[in-house]
Structures are given as C-alpha cells and as structure tokens.
N, C-alpha and C positions, 0 to 999 in steps of 0.2 A: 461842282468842282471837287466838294470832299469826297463823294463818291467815285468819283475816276482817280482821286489818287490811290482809296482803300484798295481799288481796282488794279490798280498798275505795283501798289506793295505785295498784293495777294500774289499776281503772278510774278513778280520778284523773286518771291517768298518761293512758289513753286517751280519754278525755273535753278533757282539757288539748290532746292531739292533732290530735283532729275540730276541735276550735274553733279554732286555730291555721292548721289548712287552709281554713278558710272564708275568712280575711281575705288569704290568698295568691293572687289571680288576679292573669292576666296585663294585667288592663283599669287594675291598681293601680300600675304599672310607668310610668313616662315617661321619656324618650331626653334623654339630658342633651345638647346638643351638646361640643363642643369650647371651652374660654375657660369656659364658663358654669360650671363644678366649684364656684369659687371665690364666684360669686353664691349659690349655695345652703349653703354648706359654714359660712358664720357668719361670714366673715374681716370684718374693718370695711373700709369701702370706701377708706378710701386706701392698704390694703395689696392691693387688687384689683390693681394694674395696676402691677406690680414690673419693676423693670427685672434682670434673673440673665444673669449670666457663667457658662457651660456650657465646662471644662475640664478635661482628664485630667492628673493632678497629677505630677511628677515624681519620679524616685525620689531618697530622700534618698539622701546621698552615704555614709552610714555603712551602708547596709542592703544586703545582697547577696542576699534574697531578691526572689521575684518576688511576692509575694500582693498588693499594693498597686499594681501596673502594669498598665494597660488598663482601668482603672477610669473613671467618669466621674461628675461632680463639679456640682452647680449651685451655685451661690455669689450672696448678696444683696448689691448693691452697699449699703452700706451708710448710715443718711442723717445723721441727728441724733448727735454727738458731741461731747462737751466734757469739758475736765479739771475733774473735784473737787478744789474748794480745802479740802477738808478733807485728804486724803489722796495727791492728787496721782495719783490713777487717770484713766484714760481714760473717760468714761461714757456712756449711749447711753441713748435712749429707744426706739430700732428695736430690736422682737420680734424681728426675722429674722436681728439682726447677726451672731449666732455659729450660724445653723441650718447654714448649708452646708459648714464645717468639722465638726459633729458628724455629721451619716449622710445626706446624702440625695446615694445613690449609685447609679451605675449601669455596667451590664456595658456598654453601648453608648453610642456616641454619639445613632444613633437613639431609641433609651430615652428619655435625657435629654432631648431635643428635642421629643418625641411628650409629655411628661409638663410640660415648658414651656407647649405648646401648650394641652393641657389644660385647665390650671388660667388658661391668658390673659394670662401673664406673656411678657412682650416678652425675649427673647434674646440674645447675642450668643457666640459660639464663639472660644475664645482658642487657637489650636495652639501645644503646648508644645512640641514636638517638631520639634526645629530639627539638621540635619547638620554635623559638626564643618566641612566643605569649605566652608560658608557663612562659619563664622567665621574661616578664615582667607582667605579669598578678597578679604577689604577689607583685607587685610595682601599679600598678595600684589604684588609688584614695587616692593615699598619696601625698601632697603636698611637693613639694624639692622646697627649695628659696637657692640661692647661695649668700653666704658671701656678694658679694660686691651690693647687688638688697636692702640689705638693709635701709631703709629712716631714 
C-alpha cells in the first residue's frame, strides 16, 4: 500500500510538472521598459511619481567599523505631516515616510540610480562627502585671538 501511494505522488508530482511547463512559453513574457515597474506593480497613482534623494550615509561618530560605509541609500522626501493632539507625536499619512531609512540599500551609486530609474521616480544625489581643507578654507586668513592673548 505505501508503495502505490509513493507511486501515484510521484506521478502527481510529474503530471503537476508537464502542466506547469505548458503555460511557461517565451510568447507569455512582455519587456517592461524603464519607469513603467511601478504602473504594473499595484502602487496608487500618486505614489507613481515620487520625488527620492539618493545618498550614502555617513558614518556615525561612535562606530569604528567599516560595514555601513559605501553603502547607498534612497530616501522619500516625505509629504503629509502633522502633530497628534492627543499624544503630541509627529504623524504621517505617506507609506514611504520611514521606507528609506529601514532597507532599501545599495553597494553602488549606479545601483541606486538604475533602480530609481526603474521604478520612475525622479532623483536627486546629495554628496556627503565633503574634505576637512573645504571647511577650513572659509576660515582661512581670518585672524581668531582668544579672550585671554589679550594685552
């Protein structure tokens, strides 16, 4: 008896198989462009066309490893905000307010940008990475004398 059932799952199993490859041809397949992800994908149409800040985040000041640097970041600007008069929080009707602090990351700046593109959402790229010689260079040839130097 246990043999005829392994018997009749197996060709279950391959019967499930055959039928499975029948509805997989290449004629079923259509080429999504670029932008258009986002038309098909269910999103409601006022969140089609998001405006995202693409930026690689700096490292905190307490952390001396490296696994969080070189990373890259899209971020929703975000829209609808108001404080609750019950409790005094901050509150939001924008889905997307907290998505780009929780995960959507990337090794590349191109990554990020090709994956904007994608989905049709309009860009902008913030460079955090700024040289210490920048910020002193607007200090530069200005005399500082400290309170107690004076005679």
């Amino acid at each position: 008896m246990a043999g005829s059932r392994v018997l009749n799952l197996t060709r279950a199993h391959r019967l499930a198989l055959l039928s499975s490859r029948r509805w997989l041809s290449s004629s079923a397949l259509v080429e999504v462009n670029p932008g258009e992800v986002g038309m098909i994908s269910g999103i409601p149409e006022q969140h089609l066309r998001r405006r995202v800040i693409i930026y690689s985040p700096a490292r905190t000041a307490t952390q001396q490893g490296s696994g969080k640097v070189g990373r890259w970041k899209i971020n929703f600007l975000s829209t609808q905000k108001w404080e609750n008069p019950l409790m005094g929080w901050t509150s939001t009707g924008d889905p997307y307010a907290n998505v780009g602090e929780a995960g959507i990351s990337f090794d590349s700046e191109e990554a990020a940008k090709a994956f904007a593109e994608k989905h049709g959402w309009e860009y902008e790229f913030i460079d955090s990475i700024r040289p210490i010689s920048e910020t002193f260079e607007s200090c530069a040839g200005q005399e500082t004398s400290h309170p107690s130097s004076k005679a």
